[in-house]
C-alpha positions, 0 to 999 in steps of 0.5 A: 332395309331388312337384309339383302342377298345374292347367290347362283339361282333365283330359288336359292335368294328366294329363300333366303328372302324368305328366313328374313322376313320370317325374322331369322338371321343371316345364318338362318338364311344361308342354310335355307339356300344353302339347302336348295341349292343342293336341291338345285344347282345340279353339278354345282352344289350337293350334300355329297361335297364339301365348303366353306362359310365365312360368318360375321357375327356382329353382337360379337364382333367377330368374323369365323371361317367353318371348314366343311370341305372334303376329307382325304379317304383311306382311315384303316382300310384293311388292304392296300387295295384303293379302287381307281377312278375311271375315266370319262370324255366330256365335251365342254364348249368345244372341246374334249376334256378327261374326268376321273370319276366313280367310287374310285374318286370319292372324298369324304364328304362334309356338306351336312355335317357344316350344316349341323354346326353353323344350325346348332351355333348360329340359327334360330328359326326351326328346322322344317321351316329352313328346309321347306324351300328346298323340299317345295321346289323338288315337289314342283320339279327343277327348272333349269336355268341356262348355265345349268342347263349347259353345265348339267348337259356337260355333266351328262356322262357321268350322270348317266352311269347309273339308272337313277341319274338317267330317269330322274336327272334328265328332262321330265316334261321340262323339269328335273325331278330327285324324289329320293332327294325330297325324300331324304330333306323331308326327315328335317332332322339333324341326327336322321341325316348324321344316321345315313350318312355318317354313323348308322345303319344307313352307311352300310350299304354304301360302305359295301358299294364303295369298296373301301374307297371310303371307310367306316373310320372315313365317316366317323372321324369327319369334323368340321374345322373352325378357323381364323380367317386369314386378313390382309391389309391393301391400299387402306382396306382390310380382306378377310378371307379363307385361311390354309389349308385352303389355297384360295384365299392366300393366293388372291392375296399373294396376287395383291400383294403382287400388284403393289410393286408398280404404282398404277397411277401412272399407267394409263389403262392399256399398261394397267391391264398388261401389268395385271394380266402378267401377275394372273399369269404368274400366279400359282398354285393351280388348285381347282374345285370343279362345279361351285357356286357362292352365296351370300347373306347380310340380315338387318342387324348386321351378321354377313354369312358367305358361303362356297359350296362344291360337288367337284365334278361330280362322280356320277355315283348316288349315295344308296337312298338318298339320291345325293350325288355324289364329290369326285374329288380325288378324281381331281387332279389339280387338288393333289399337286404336291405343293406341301399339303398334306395328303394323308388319309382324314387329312383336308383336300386342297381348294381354291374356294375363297369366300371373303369380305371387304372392309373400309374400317368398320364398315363392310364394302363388299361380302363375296365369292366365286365358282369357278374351279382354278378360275376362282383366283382370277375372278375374285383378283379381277373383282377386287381391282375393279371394286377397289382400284377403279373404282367400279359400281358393283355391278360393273366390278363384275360384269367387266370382261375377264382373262385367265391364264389355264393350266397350260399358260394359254390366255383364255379372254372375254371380248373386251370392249377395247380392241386395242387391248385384245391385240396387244393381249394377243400379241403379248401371249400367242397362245390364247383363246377369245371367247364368242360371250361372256361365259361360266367358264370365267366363274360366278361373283355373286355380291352384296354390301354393307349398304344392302346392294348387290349383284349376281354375276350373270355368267353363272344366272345369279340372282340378287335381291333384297328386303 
């Protein structure tokens, strides 16, 4: 076995797959699907947002987080004047929901800059041949899978705010097209990337566009941050996973720790899930990072590299000649709630984005990560607990029925296989919701081991593979 991978769309482990049988590493991978889905995960992913990776490298022995999400703006403005994000009415499975979008809700983007650290340190294959995926599948055009499809309709307000979204972005004889996308990939250099978009006479024009609500400082002062990841010791497992200032990590942890005050051997399944619903209710903070997929990689000799990648919701705003959409994160309420974390312009913007490992000693059980925005903590809980407490296959850990409590403390629940456990659910929490389907909404585990299996959650079309 060579290597094996999982991520939200087919063309993204394709290329993975790829960089493997080519003789690259794990981190070789990740970049390559990292880059399609930019390329393709419209609404989910862009070189406009920001992430987190968290590597393991094994001549080293050493796990590393690098933190390449979105910056608070505002470094040196020259007035007080910020513009302000506009908002927009989406219809999002039934319902009305208010976004804040425009130059208004920009924050200061890291997606390349963490792609140029993790090619500089961890990769061995040449550039163009990491990119190539990527460029192939905009020449051929987007097919859409059905999440995206739904998402990307979702999104249709703000893409269509300005002509380039509106002729490129949409159905073009069944495919979706970025030729400005392609045309920015196909320079295949580092430094051409780092010109446009951070310190060259390609930032110009988008300096002038955004009004300040980005800056020059904004750009120049971006870095990537390597971290230690946080590790937390559970019932003879280890888990790794993404450290503050990001929240996720330490709250899916927070909800472990929580889960120990009972001993669940001596509930029976009805009690177990009435236990664990109360501690998903109870958790908090409610940080939220909009669209978001997950990728992960383990190559054949033994380097694990898990990556959540985000856009927020998407401002509808295109950086000039790049066709790069763009973040609206601080069009995102919930990532600005005042829990104590700085908001200070070149400071971090809060996440939910948890990408995480599971070990049984030295051995991996489980490299993984979730879409979702604030159901990102739900899903990962529920993933684990399955994985681990019930003793669940992969594929069943997540596709099991999920539950999450809003923001609102509605009950929002899959269709449980068990009526039974609905009604008393129902009971329990008035205020609730059933879904008709499994749904994106309850976000996207995608999946792999250290025995080389994985899994694509199939609310998010996820795509597991190996070689």
């Amino acid at each position: 076995m060579s290597g094996v991978v999982s991520s939200g769309h087919r063309l993204a482990t394709e290329a993975a797959l790829r960089m493997l049988q080519l003789g690259g590493n794990a981190f070789d991978a990740i970049l390559s699907a990292g880059f399609v889905s930019t390329a393709v995960e419209l609404g989910f992913s862009s070189l406009g947002g920001g992430g987190f990776l968290l590597g393991h490298r094994a001549d080293k022995g050493k796990d590393f987080i690098y933190d390449f999400f979105v910056n608070h703006p505002g470094l040196n403005a020259s007035t007080f004047f910020r513009p302000q994000p506009e908002k927009v009415s989406v219809n999002f499975s039934g319902t009305s929901q208010i976004f804040q979008v425009g130059i208004g809700s920009l924050g200061v983007h890291g997606t390349i800059r963490g792609f140029q650290k993790c090619y500089a340190e961890q990769c061995s294959l040449d550039l163009d041949i990491l990119v190539s995926p990527a460029i192939e599948a905009l020449e051929r055009g987007i097919q859409l899978t059905p999440s995206m499809e739904f998402f990307l309709q979702s999104l249709k307000p703000m893409i269509d705010r300005t002509q380039y979204g509106r002729e490129h972005l949409h159905d073009q004889h069944g495919n979706h097209y970025n030729p400005l996308l392609k045309e920015f990939l196909e320079l295949c250099s580092f430094d051409a990337w780092i010109d446009t978009l951070y310190e060259g006479a390609g930032t110009e024009q988008f300096l002038e566009e955004v009004e300040e609500a980005i800056t020059q400082d904004d750009l120049l002062a971006y870095r990537v941050q390597e971290r230690e990841p946080l590790v937390y010791p559970y019932k003879g497992y280890t888990i790794v996973t993404n450290n503050d200032p990001s929240v996720g990590g330490p709250t899916v942890c927070q909800g472990l720790q929580d889960s120990l005050s009972e001993d669940i051997s001596k509930m029976d399944q009805l009690e177990k899930s009435l236990y664990r619903a109360e501690i998903l209710k109870n958790l908090q903070p409610v940080f939220a990072t909009g669209g978001t997929t997950h990728l992960n990689v383990i190559d054949s000799w033994g380097n694990i590299a898990s990556m959540s990648l985000s856009i927020g919701t998407c401002s509808g705003y295109f950086y000039p000649n790049t066709g790069i959409l763009m973040n609206n994160m601080m069009g995102e309420e919930d990532l600005h709630q005042p829990f104590g974390h700085p908001t200070t312009p070149g400071s971090r913007i809060c996440s939910m984005m948890a990408p995480t490992f599971i070990r049984k000693g030295d051995d991996l059980l489980a490299s993984f990560g979730s879409g979702g925005s604030n159901r990102i903590r739900s899903a990962l809980l529920q993933f684990i607990w399955n994985l681990l407490d019930e003793g669940m296959s992969l594929k069943d850990a997540v596709e099991a029925p999920r539950l999450h409590f809003n923001e609102t403390g509605s009950l929002q629940m899959e269709p449980f296989h068990s009526k039974e456990l609905e009604t008393v659910l129902t009971l329990k929490y008035p205020n609730y919701r059933i879904w008709d389907i499994k749904h994106l909404y309850f976000g996207g585990v995608h999946v792999v081991s250290g025995d080389y299996n994985g899994w694509g959650d199939s609310r998010r079309d996820g795509s597991y593979d190996q070689i």
